[in-house]
C-alpha positions in Angstrom: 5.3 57.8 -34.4 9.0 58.3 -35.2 11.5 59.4 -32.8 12.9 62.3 -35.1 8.9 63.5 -35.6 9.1 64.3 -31.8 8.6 68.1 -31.0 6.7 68.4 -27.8 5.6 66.1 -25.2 2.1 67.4 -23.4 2.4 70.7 -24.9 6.3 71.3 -23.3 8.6 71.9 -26.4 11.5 69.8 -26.8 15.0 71.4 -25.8 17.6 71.1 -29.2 19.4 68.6 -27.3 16.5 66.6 -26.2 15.3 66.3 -29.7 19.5 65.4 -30.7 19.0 62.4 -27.9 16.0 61.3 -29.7 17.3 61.4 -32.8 20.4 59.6 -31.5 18.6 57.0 -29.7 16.6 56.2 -33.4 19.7 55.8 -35.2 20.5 52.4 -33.0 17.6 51.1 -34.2 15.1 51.6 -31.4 11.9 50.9 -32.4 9.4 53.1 -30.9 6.2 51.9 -28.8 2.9 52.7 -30.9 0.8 52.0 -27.9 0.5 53.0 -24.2 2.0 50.0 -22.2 2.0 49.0 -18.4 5.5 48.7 -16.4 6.6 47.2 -13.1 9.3 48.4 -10.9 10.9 44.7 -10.6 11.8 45.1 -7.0 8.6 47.5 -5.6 6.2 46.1 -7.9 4.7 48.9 -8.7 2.9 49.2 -12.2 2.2 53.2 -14.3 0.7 52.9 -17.1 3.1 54.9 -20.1 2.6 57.0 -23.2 4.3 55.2 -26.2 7.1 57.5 -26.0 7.8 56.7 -22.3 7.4 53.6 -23.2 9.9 53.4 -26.0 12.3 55.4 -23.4 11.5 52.9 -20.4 12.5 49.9 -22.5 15.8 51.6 -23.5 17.1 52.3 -19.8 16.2 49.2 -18.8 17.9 47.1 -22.0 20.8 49.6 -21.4 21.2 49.0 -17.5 20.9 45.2 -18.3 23.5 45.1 -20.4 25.8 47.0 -18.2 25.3 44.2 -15.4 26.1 41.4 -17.6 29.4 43.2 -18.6 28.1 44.9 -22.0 29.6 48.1 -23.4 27.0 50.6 -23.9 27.1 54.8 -23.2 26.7 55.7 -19.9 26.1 59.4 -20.7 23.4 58.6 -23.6 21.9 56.2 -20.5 22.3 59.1 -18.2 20.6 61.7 -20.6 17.4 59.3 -21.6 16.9 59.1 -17.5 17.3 62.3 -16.9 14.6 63.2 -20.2 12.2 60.6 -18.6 12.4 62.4 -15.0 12.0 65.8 -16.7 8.6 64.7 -18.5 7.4 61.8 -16.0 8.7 62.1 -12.8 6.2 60.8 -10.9 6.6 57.7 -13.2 10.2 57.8 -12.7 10.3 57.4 -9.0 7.8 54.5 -9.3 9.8 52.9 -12.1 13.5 53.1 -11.4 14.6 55.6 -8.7 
């Protein structure tokens, strides 16, 4: 799976700026998940089991927030807009994760 393949996630079709973020996010280099993965909360411990895309999106908040606490530029609005994409198509997943 590419990121700029990305059209629909469980049958909802992706807004034009939804499929822009993906798009964005695959020109830094992110290389997408090609298998459903398990992730902790790391202060809950609660564990969801994610579609590769969640997966792929997961891993780029977290690396993103990361870096912001050890004093690493990175976009706080592209940060922002991969959140709020995650809570629009997995929210239960995102209150487990990393609300």
């Amino acid at each position: 799976m590419k990121l700029t393949e990305v059209t629909e996630i469980d049958g909802k079709k992706l807004s034009k700026s939804e499929v822009k973020l993906l798009k964005k996010i695959d020109t830094l280099g992110v290389i997408p998940a090609t298998l459903e993965g398990i992730r902790q909360n790391p202060y809950s411990g609660v564990q969801r089991k994610l579609c590769p895309l969640a997966v792929t999106l997961y891993d780029f908040i977290i690396i993103q927030y990361n870096a912001g606490n050890v004093g690493k530029l990175f976009s706080v609005s592209l940060w922002d807009n991969c959140r709020y994409m995650f809570l629009k198509y997995w929210p239960d997943d995102y209150y487990d994760l990393i609300d």
